[in-house]
C-alpha positions in Angstrom: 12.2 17.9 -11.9 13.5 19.2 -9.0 12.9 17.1 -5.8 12.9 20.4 -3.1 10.5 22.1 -5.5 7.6 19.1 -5.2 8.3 19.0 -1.7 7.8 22.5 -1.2 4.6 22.1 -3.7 3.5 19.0 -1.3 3.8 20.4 1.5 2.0 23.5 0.8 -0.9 21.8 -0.8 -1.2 19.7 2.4 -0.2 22.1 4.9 2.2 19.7 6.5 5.4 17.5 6.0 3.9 14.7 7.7 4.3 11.5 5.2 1.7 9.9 6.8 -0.7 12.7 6.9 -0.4 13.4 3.0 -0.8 9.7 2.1 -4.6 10.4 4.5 -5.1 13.5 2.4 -4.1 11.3 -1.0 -6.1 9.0 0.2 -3.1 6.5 0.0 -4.0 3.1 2.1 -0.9 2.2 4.2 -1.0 -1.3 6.0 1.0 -2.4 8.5 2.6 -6.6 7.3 4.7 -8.6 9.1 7.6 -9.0 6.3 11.0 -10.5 7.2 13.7 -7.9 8.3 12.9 -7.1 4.6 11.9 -5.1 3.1 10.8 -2.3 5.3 8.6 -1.2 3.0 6.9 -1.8 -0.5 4.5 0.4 -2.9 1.9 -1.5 -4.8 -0.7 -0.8 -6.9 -4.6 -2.3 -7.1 -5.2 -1.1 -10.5 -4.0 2.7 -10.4 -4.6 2.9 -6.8 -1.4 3.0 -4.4 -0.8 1.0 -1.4 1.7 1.5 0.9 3.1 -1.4 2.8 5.1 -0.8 5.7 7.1 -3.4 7.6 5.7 -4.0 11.2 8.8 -3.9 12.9 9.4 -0.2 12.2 6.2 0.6 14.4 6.7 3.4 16.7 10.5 3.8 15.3 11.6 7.2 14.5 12.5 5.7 10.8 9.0 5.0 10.4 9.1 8.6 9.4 11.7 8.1 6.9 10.5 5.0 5.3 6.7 6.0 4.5 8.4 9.3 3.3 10.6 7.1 0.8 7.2 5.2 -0.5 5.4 8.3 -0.6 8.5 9.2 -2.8 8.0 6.8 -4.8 3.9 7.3 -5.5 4.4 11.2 -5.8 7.6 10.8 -7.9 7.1 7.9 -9.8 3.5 7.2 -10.3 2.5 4.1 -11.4 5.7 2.3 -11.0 6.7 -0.5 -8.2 9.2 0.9 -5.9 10.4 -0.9 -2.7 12.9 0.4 -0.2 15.6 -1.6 0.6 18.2 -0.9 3.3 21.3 -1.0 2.0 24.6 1.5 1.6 25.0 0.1 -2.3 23.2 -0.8 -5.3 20.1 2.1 -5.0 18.7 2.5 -8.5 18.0 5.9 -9.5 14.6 5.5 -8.3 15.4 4.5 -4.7 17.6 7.1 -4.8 15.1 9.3 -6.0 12.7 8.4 -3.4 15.5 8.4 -0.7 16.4 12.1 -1.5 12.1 13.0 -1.6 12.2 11.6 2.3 15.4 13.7 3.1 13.9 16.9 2.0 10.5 16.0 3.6 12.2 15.1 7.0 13.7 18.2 6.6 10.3 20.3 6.1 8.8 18.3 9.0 11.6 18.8 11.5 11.1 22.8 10.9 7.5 21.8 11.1 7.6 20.1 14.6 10.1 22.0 15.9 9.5 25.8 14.7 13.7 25.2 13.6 16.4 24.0 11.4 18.0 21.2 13.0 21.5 21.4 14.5 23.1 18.8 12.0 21.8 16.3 9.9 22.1 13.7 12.9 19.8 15.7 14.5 17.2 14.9 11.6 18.7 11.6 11.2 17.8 10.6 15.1 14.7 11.9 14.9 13.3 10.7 11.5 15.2 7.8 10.9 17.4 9.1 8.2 20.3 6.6 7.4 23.6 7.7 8.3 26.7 5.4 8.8 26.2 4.9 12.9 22.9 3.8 12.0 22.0 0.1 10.6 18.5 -0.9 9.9 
């Protein structure tokens, strides 16, 4: 499976690269918890129904963007399996690494989307969306 090809797939089935307007057209629930700094946010599942849990502090942050892309990785990439996103430079398993590259190319989609564009650089994307990058700590 290439990642590009079921964003590109996504993204014309949903006519945008907006993380949370698929997970509306999925009819993914997302809820806003208070968690610790920790995780920032978490995919469960009620039965076979996903629900995407997003850390209250990221509210309003431009790596909103990037998280619920990540979990949204995680449901379209991974179905039926617990992910969580964790921030950290080391350690990613090959299915938060998964989900992390998923986000990158959906960022990317949604930049061109929002801004008729390719961005400059990938701190460009990485200011606006929320991408990590090494100036950045979360």
């Amino acid at each position: 499976m290439k990642i590009s090809n079921v964003v590109k797939t996504v993204t014309n089935r949903y006519k945008t690269a907006n993380p949370f307007v698929i997970a509306e057209k999925l009819n993914i629930q997302v809820e806003w918890c208070y968690f610790d700094k920790l995780p920032l946010g978490k995919t469960i599942y009620f039965g076979k129904r996903p629900i995407i849990m997003l850390n209250e502090d990221i509210k309003h942050k431009p790596y909103q963007y990037f998280v619920m892309g990540h979990e949204l990785g995680h449901v379209i990439l991974q179905e039926g399996l617990v992910g969580y996103y964790v921030s950290s430079a080391h350690g990613h398993s090959q299915l938060e690494t998964q989900a992390d590259e998923f986000s990158v190319a959906l960022m990317g989609a949604l930049y061109i989307e929002d801004n008729d564009c390719l961005p400059d650089s990938y701190e460009d994307l990485a200011k606006r969306y929320g991408l990590p990058y090494d100036n950045v700590k979360y």
